[in-house]
C-alpha positions as CSV (number, residue, x, y, z in Angstrom):
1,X,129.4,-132.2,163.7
2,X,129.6,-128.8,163.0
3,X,126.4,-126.7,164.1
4,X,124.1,-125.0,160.3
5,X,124.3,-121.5,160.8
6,X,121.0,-119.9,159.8
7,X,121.7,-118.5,156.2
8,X,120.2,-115.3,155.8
9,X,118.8,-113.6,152.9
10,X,118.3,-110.5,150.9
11,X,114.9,-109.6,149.3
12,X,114.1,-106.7,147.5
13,X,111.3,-107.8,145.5
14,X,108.6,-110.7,145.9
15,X,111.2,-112.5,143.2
16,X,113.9,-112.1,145.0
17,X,112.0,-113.2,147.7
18,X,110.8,-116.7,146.1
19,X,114.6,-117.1,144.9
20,X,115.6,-117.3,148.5
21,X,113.4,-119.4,149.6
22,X,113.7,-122.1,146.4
23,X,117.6,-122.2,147.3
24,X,117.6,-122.7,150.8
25,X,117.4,-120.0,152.8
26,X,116.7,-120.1,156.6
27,X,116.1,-116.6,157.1
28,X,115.3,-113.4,154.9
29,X,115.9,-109.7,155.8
30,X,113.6,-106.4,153.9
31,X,112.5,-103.1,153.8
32,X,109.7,-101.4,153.9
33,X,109.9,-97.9,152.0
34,X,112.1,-95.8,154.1
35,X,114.3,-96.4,157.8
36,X,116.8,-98.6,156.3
37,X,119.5,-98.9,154.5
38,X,118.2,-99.4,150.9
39,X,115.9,-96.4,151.2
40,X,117.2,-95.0,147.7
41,X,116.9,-98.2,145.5
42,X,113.1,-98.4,144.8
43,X,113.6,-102.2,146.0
44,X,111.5,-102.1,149.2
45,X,108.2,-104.0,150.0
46,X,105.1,-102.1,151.1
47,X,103.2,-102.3,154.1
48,X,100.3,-103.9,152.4
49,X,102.7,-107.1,151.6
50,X,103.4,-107.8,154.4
51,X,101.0,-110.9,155.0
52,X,102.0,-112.1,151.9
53,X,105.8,-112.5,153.2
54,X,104.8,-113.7,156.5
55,X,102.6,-116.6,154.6
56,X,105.2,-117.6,152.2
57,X,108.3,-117.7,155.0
58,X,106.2,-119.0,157.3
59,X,105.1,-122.3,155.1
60,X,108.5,-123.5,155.0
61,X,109.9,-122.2,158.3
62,X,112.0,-119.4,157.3
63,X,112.5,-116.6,159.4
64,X,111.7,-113.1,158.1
65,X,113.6,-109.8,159.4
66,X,112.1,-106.3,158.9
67,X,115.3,-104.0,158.2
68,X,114.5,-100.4,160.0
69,X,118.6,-99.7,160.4
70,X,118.6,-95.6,159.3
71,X,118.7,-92.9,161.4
72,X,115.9,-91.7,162.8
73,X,114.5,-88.4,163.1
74,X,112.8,-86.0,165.4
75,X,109.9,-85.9,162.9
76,X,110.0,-89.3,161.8
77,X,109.0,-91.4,165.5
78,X,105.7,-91.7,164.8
79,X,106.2,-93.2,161.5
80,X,109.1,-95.4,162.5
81,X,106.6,-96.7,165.9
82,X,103.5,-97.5,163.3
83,X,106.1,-99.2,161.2
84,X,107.0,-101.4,164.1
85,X,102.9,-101.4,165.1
86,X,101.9,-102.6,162.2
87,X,104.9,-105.3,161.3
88,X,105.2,-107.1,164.5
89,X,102.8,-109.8,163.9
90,X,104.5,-110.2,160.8
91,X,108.3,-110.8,161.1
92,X,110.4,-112.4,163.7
93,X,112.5,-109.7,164.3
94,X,113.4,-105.6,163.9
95,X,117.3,-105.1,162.1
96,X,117.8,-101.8,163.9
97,X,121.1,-99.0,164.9
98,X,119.4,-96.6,166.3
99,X,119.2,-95.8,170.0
100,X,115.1,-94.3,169.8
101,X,114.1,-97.5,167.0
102,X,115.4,-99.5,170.3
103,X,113.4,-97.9,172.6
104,X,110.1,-97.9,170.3
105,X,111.0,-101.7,170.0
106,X,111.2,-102.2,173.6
107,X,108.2,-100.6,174.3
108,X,106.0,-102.5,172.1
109,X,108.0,-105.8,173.0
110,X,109.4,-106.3,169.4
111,X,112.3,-108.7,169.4
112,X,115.3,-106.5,167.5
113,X,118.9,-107.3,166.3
114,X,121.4,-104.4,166.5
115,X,122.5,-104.0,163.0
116,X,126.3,-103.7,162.0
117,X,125.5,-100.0,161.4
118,X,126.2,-99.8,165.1
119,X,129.6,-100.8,164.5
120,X,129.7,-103.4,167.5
121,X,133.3,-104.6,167.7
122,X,134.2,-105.9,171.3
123,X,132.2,-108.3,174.0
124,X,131.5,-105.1,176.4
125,X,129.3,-103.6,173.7
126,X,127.9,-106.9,172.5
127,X,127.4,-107.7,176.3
128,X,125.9,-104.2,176.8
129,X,123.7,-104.6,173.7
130,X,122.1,-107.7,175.5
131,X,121.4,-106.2,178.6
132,X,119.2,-103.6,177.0
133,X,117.2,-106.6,175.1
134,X,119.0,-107.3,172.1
135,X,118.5,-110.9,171.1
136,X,121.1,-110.7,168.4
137,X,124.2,-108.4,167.3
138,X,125.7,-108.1,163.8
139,X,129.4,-107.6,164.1
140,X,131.1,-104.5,162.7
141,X,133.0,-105.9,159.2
142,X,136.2,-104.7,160.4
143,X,136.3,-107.3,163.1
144,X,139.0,-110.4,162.4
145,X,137.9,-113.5,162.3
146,X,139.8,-114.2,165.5
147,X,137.6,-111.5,167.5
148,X,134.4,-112.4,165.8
149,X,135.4,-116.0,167.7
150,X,136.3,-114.5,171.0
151,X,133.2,-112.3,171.2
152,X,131.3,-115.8,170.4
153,X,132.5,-117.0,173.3
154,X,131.9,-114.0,176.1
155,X,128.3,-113.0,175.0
156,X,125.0,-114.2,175.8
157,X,123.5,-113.5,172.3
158,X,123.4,-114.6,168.9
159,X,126.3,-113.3,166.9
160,X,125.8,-112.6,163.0
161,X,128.4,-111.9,160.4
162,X,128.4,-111.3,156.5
163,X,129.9,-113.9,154.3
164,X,128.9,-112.3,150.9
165,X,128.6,-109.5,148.6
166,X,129.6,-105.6,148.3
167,X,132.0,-104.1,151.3
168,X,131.5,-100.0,151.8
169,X,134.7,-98.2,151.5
170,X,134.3,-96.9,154.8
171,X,134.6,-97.5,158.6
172,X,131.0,-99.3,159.0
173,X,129.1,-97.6,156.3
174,X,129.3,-94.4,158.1
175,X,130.6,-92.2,154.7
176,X,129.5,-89.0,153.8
177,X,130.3,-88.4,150.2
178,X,127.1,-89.0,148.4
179,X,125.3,-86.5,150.8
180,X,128.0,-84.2,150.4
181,X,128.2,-84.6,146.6
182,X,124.6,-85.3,145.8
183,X,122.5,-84.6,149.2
184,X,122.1,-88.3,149.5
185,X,123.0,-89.6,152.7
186,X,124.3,-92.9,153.2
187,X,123.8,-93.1,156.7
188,X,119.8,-92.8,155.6
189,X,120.2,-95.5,153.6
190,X,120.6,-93.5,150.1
191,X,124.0,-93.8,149.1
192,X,124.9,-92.7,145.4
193,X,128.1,-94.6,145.7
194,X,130.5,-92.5,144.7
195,X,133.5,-94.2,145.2
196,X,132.2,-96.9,142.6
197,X,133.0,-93.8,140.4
198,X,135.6,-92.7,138.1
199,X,138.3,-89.8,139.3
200,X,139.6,-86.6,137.5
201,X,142.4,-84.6,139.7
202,X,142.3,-81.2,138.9
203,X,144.7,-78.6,139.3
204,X,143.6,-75.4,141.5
205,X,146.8,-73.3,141.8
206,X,146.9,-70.2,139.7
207,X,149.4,-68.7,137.4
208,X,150.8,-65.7,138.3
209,X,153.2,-62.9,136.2
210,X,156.8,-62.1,137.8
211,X,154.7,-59.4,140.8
212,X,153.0,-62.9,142.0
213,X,149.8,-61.4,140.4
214,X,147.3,-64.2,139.5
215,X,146.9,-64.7,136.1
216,X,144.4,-67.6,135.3
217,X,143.2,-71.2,137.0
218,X,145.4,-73.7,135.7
219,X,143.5,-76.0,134.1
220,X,145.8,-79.1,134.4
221,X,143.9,-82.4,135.3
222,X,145.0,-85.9,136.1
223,X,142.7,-89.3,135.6
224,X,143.2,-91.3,138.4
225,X,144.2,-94.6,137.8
226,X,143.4,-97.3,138.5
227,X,139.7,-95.3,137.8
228,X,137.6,-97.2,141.0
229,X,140.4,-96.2,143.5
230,X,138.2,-96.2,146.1
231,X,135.8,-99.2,145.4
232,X,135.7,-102.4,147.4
233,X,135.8,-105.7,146.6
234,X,133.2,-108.0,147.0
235,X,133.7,-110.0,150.2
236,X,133.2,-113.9,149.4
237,X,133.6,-116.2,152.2
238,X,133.1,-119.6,150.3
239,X,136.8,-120.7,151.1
240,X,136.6,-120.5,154.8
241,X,133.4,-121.5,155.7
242,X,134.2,-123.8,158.0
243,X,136.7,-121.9,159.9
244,X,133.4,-119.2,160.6
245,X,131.4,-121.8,161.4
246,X,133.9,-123.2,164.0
247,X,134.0,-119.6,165.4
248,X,130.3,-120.4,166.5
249,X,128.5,-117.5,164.3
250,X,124.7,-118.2,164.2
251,X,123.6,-116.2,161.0
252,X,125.5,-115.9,157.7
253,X,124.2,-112.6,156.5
254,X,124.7,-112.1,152.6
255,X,124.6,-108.5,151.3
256,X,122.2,-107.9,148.1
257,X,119.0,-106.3,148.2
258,X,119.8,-103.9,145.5
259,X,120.7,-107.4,143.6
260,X,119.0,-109.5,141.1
261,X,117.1,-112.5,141.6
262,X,119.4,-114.9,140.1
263,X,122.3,-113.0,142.5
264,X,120.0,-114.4,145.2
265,X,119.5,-117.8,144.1
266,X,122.6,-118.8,143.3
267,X,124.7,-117.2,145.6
268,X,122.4,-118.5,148.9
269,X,122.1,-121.7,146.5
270,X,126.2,-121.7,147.1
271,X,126.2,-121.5,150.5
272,X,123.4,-123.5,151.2
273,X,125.3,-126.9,149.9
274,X,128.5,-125.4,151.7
275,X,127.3,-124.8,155.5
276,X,125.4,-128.6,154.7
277,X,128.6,-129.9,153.8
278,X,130.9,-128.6,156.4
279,X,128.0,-130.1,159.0
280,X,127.9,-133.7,157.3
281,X,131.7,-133.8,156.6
282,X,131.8,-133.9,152.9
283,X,133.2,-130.3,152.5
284,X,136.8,-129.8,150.1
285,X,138.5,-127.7,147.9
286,X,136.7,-128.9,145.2
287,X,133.6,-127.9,146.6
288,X,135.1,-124.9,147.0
289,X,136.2,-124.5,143.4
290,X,132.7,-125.4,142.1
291,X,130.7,-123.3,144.6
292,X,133.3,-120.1,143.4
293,X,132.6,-120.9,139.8
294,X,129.2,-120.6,140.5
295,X,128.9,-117.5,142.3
296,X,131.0,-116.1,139.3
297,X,128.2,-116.6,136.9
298,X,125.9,-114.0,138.6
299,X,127.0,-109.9,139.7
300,X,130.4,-109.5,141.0
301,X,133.0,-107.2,141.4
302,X,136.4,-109.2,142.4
303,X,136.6,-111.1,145.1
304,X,137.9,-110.8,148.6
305,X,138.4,-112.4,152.3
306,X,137.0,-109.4,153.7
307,X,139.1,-108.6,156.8
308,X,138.6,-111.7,158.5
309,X,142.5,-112.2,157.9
310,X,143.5,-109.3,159.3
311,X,143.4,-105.2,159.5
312,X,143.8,-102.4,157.9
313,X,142.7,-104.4,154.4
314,X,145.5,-104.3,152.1
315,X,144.1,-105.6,149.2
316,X,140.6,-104.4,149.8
317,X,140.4,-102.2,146.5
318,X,140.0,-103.2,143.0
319,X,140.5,-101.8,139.8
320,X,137.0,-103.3,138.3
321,X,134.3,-101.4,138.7
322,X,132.1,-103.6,136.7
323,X,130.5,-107.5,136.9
324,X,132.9,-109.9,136.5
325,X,130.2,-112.4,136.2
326,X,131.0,-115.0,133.6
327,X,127.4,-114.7,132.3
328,X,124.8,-112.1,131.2
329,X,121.1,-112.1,130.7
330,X,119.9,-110.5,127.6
331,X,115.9,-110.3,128.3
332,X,113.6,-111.9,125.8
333,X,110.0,-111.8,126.9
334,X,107.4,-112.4,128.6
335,X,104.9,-115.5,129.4
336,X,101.5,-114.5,128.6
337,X,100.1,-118.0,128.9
338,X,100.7,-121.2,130.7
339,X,99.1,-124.4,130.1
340,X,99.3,-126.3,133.6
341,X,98.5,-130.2,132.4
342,X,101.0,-130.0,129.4
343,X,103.9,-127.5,130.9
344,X,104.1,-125.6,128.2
345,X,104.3,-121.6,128.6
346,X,103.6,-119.2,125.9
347,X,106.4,-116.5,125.6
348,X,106.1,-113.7,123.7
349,X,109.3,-112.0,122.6
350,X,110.0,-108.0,123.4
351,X,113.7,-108.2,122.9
352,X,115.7,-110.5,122.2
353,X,115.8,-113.5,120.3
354,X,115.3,-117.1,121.4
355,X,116.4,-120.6,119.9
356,X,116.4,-124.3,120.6
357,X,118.9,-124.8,123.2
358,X,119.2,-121.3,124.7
359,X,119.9,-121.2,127.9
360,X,117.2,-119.3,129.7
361,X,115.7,-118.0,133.5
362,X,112.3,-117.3,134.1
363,X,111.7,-115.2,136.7
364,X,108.6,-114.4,138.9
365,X,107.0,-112.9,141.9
366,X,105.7,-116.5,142.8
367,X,108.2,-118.7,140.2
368,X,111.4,-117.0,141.6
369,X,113.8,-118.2,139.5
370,X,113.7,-121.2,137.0
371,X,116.8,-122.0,134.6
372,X,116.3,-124.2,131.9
373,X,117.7,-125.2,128.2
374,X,114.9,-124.5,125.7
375,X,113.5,-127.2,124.0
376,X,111.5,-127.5,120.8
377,X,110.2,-124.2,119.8
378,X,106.6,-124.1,118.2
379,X,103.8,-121.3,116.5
380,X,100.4,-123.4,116.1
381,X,102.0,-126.2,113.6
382,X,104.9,-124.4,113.0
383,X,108.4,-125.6,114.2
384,X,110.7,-122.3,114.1
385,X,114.4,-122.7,114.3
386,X,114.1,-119.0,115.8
387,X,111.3,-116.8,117.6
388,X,112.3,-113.0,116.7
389,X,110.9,-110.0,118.4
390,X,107.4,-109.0,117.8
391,X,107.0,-113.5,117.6
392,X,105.6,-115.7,120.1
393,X,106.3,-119.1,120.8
394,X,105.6,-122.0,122.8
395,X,107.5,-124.3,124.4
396,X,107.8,-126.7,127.3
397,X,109.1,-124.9,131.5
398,X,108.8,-126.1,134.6
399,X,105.6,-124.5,136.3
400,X,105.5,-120.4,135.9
401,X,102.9,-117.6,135.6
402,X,101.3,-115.3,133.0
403,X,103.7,-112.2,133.2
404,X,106.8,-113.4,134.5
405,X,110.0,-112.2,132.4
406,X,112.4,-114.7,130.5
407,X,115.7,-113.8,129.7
408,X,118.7,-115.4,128.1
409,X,121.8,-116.4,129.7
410,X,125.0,-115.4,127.8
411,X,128.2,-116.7,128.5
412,X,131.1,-114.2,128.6
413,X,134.1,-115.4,126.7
């Protein structure tokens, strides 16, 4: 029997949060404001909520990781140390790449895992890594699944990998176009992403008369094409998830806290039910097939292997900047009542419409994420064929709270 892998889990927001937990996850990783590597996306927990993750992953033994993986600063110790203070008691561990946030760590006895911001690509540095009190190491994504199997084997420490979501364009994150085209630094966890973006080649030679006097700019420009030249593919690992299993990784890190919630429930959902099935023997290619159709429903760009296959990555770029998902949610509402004994909520609609057999997600802070087909729709003794905006109806969902957000699922043709 193959040995579960602890899956491991982005959360941005207490929804995403809940969503990880309802579909399986052994571990979760977050921020707190800034130090990490979603400092730009407004997505990070506060200090304050702190207890509240610890209670909720602690009730049904999930692990919870405090991201703190930016560069630090001469004027930013003390912050990063009370960071580390103050969250110890809180999380099982510190995702850190920085040589002082080590230090700080060790110094307060904070179990830390070296994030793959440090680029960690051999068994010396891995080895190293341990040494100086590392209790995990998350390989550099450039490393082949071969090496990540090899490194396995010589080290002392847990060895984590990603098997899902967004790839950087460059060497280990370490990029610095969107500081120098916007004074965002992606190394401080800020990026802009501008190699998601569209390209226009412009000309700069000048004209000049027959004395090879300039004249004027040429003003000749060029759309690059295909227009996201530089933008990664999404890495999805679903295929081969028992080859990294056999390669003896211990955490299957998926990328997404800049994600929705339904992004985190169904894709840890997916890999949930395929690590389980590898480890009982029951995993195929149809699993496979069903698993990928699944993940396709929710945020994508097209997919990839990653380089687990094999370097430099030919292939690695795709000409689709946006979601490939083969659904979108259109929001509806909100619940503004919910009547426990009958399970019925009370939905008013913002946006847009909702009818009997619409496909719809609730989501909440405490509900995560809830996907149901809508029953019969009712207004006091009214039966409505259709709820329109500025409406309200009720109708029976599993348990959710006043204020979480209901949307409609549309499937793409």
């Amino acid at each position: 029997m193959n040995k579960r892998p602890e899956i491991l889990a982005p959360a941005g927001d207490f929804t995403c949060l809940q969503a990880a937990l309802d579909a399986g996850a052994d571990a979760v990783y977050f921020g707190l404001g800034t130090f990490n590597m979603r400092a730009r996306s407004g997505i990070n927990f506060k200090e304050g909520d702190l207890p509240e993750i610890s209670r909720r992953c602690r009730e049904r033994g999930v692990k919870a990781y405090l991201a703190l993986n930016a560069i630090m600063f001469e004027g930013e110790i003390d912050g990063v140390e009370h960071t580390i203070v103050a969250a110890k008691p809180y999380v099982d561990a510190f995702i850190v790449a920085d040589w002082g946030v080590i230090s700080l760590c060790r110094k307060h006895g904070a179990a830390f895992h070296v994030s793959t911001q440090m680029s960690t690509s051999n068994s010396v540095a891995a080895a190293f890594l341990a040494d100086q009190g590392a209790s995990r190491v998350v390989l550099a994504r450039e490393c082949t699944l071969g090496e990540v199997a090899e490194i396995v084997s010589r080290i002392p420490i847990e060895v984590e990998c990603f098997v899902h979501g967004a790839q950087c364009v460059a060497e280990s994150g370490r990029c610095f176009m969107s500081h120098e085209a916007f004074g965002k630094s992606a190394c401080r966890g800020e990026c802009n992403q501008p190699c998601r973006r569209r390209y226009l080649v412009k000309a700069v030679d000048f004209f000049s008369d027959d004395a090879g006097n300039p004249i004027h700019e040429s003003d000749t420009a060029f759309v690059v094409e295909p227009h996201t030249v530089m933008s990664a593919k999404d890495l999805c690992s679903l295929a081969f998830v028992d080859k990294l299993m056999a390669a003896g990784i211990a955490s299957f890190k998926i990328e997404g806290r800049a994600r929705n919630p339904e992004y985190v429930k169904t894709v840890v959902a997916a890999y949930r039910r395929a690590v389980d099935a590898v480890a009982d023997g029951s995993y195929s290619q149809a699993l496979v097939e069903e698993l990928a159709k699944e993940v396709k429903k929710v945020f994508h760009r097209e997919f990839a292997d990653g380089l687990y296959f094999g370097r430099p990555g030919a292939g690695q770029f795709t000409d689709s900047e946006n979601s490939l998902s083969s659904t979108v949610k259109r929001h509806v509402g909100i619940v503004i009542d919910y009547f426990l004994k009958a399970g019925i909520a009370q939905v008013k609609i913002q946006d847009h419409p909702l009818r009997k057999g619409d496909k719809i997600q609730i989501h909440g802070a405490t509900t995560g994420v809830v996907e149901l087909v809508a029953g019969e729709l009712r207004r006091d003794s009214e039966t409505p064929d259709v709820a329109e905006r500025g409406t309200w109806v009720t109708l029976k969902t599993p348990r959710c709270r006043v204020g979480d957000k209901v949307f409609y699922i549309e499937e793409r043709s």
